[in-house]
C-alpha positions, 0 to 999 in steps of 0.5 A: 370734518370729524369730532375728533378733527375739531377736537370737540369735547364730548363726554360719554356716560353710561345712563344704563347697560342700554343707555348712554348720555352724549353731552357735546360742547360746540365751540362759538366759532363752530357755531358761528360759522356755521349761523353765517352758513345759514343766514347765507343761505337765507339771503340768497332766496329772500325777498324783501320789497326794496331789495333785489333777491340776494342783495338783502343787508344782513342786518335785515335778515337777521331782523326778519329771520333770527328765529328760524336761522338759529332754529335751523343752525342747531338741527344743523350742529345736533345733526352732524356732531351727534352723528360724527360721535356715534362713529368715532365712538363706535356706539351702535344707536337703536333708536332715534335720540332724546336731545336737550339743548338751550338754544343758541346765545351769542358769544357763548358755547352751544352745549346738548346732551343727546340720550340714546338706547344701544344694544347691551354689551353681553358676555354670553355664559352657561353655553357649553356642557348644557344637560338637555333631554331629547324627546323621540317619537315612536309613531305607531297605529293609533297616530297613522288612524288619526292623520288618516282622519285627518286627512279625509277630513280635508276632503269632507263637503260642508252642506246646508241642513235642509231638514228644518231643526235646531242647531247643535254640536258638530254643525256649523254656524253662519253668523251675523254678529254684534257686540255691545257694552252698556249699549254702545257697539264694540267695532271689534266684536262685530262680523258677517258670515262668521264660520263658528264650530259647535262644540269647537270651544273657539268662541268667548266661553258661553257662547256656542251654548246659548246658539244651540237650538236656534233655527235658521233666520232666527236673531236673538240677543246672548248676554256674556260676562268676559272673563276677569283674564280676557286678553282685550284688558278693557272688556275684562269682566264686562258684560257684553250683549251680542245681538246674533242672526243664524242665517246658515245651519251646515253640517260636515260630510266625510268621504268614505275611505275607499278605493274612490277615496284614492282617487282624490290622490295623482300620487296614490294608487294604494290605501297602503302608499297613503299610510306609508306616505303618512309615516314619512309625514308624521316622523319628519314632523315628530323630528321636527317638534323633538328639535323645537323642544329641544331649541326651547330648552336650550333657549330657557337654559341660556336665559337663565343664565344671562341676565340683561335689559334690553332696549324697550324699542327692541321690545316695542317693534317685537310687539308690534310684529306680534300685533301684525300678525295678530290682525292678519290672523283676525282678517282670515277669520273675517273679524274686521281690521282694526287700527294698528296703534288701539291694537298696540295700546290694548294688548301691549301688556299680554304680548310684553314679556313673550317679546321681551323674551324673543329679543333676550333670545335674538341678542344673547345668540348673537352674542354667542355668534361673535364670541365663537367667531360663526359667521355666514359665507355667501356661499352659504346663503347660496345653498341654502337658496338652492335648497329652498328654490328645489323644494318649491320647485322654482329657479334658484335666479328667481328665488334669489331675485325675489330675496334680494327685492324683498331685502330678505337676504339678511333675514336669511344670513340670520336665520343661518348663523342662528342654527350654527349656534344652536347645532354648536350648543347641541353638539357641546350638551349632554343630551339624553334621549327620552321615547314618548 
């Protein structure tokens, strides 16, 4: 039975644009019966010494298990009422419930209230006639040197120094490390065999420079002051001692750029198909950082005029998506994984507003979406794997078979809706197009 077959009273108020209260009024005979339901159930599995199994008087069972009959009929009334009002309301719940209820009271109505975030209600504004600048990249001789170096950068060799010296800039350090405050080890500032740059500025400030000179095999305690901003909140402005082992001083080696250079290539025979292959490359990716600013300001744009709360557990799974990627970030550069909830604890606050953002942007498009009436075919879904299989050169059945147990077709269906409505907005704005 429904809420609306039982014509049970539930009233709906509106707590906030992402909060609504559902208060319920079950009456007795619903609550009795379904009481007699459970203690039905009781009785049929309980064993009590001078009864056979499921012969137990009532009475008996009421003694020995009141709490849990009445326990268990409220999970079972909150459970099917709250459920059935969601879909006869049509309330779209983005987050598990917060219920307060009395318990049950013989002879009396059982009375909840069941509290829940929902997707706010948006009427999407400010879309149509946006003025946007489009940025074109010319590629010139300066930008194919530089890929060049690129490029032969990828084939450089990373040998020891054998020449017995101190480490400097441009050389490559080997470090055991451990760091430490008011002499108790920091488990997130601890690594072996870390790769650092010198010169490379990708350590904490004031690092690097207090390695330059040392030798292989020498340890040396570096004190550093973090800095008042440092994205750990709770070592901001401590002082903390790393305890460091050079076990390895390396140094790039860049190939020449010649005929044997080329070689390194099956689909190369000339300097000159290389350059014209880098053109290709830089101007696909010059495209592709001209639509990324462009979608940006779209995005701030449409922000600015849409105004609206969004569910804090949108934003705590978008957090937590960033952290995700944070620690697989961490991993690759050998830094020790951490436990998923400290990491959420310590950098909540400086991953917050970029996330509450990504949310606004994900419900203001799909907004946009139901009001221009887009949609995604399957036929659509179709293309676009084909178009992904011949890129990665595999069969469209096996990509597709991937997508489907990975549950990734509706990321898909996503992503495209989500590049209708851009290219709808693009095709609306007032572009103009500025050369850098």
């Amino acid at each position: 039975m429904t809420v609306s077959e039982n014509m049970i009273p539930v009233k709906v108020e509106d707590v906030s644009p992402i909060k609504k209260r559902l208060s319920f009024d079950i009456s007795w005979l619903e609550v009795k019966q379904a009481l007699d339901s459970v203690y039905k159930d009781v009785g049929k599995k309980a064993k009590v010494k001078g009864f056979r199994q499921g012969k137990v008087p009532r009475n008996i069972i009421e003694s020995m298990y009141k709490e849990y009959a009445e326990e268990e009929t409220v999970t079972k009334l909150v459970n099917k009422y709250y459920w059935d009002a969601l879909k006869e309301k049509n309330i779209a719940a983005v987050a598990q419930p917060d219920i307060e209820q009395k318990g049950l009271e013989e002879e009396k109505n059982f009375t909840f209230t069941a509290t829940v975030e929902v997707e706010p209600t948006i009427e999407p504004k400010g879309y149509e006639g946006l003025e946007l600048e489009k940025e074109e990249h010319i590629v010139d001789d300066f930008d194919i040197e530089k890929r060049l170096q690129k490029v032969r950068d990828m084939f450089a060799t990373m040998e020891e120094v054998e020449v017995d010296r101190g480490i400097g800039e441009g050389d490559f350090a080997v470090i055991d490390f451990q760091g430490s405050h008011d002499g108790k080890a920091l488990k997130e500032m601890k690594a072996d065999n870390y790769l650092l740059e010198m010169g490379a500025k990708t350590f904490v400030p004031g690092f690097e420079e207090q390695l330059t000179g040392m030798k292989k095999d020498e340890a040396k305690e570096i004190k550093i002051t973090m800095s008042d901003d440092y994205q750990a909140k709770h070592l901001a402005g401590k002082e903390i001692m790393f305890s460091v082992t050079l076990k390895n001083i390396k140094e790039k080696k860049l190939p020449d750029l010649d005929d044997k250079f080329i070689q390194n290539f099956d689909k190369y025979e000339t300097f000159d198909d290389l350059k014209k292959d880098i053109v290709k490359t830089l101007e696909e990716e010059n495209t592709a950082s001209s639509n990324t600013t462009l979608k940006n300001q779209i995005i701030d744009k449409l922000l600015e005029a849409n105004e609206f709360e969004v569910p804090p557990t949108f934003v705590n799974r978008q957090v937590s998506l960033m952290i995700a990627d944070m620690q697989r970030r961490m991993s690759m550069r050998g830094l020790k994984k951490q436990d998923s909830s400290e990491l959420f604890n310590k950098f909540y606050d400086l991953y917050k507003e970029e996330a509450s953002k990504i949310v606004k942007t994900v419900l203001l498009i799909k907004s946009i979406a139901e009001k221009e009436s887009l949609s995604v075919s399957d036929s659509e879904v179709d293309e676009k794997i084909k178009e992904i299989a011949e890129h990665r050169a595999q069969s469209y059945d096996s990509l597709k078979k991937s997508l489907v147990e990975g549950n990734l077709i509706e990321d898909m269906k996503s992503e495209i809706l989500n590049t209708k409505v851009f290219r709808m907005i693009e095709d609306k704005a007032k572009i103009t197009v500025v050369k850098k």
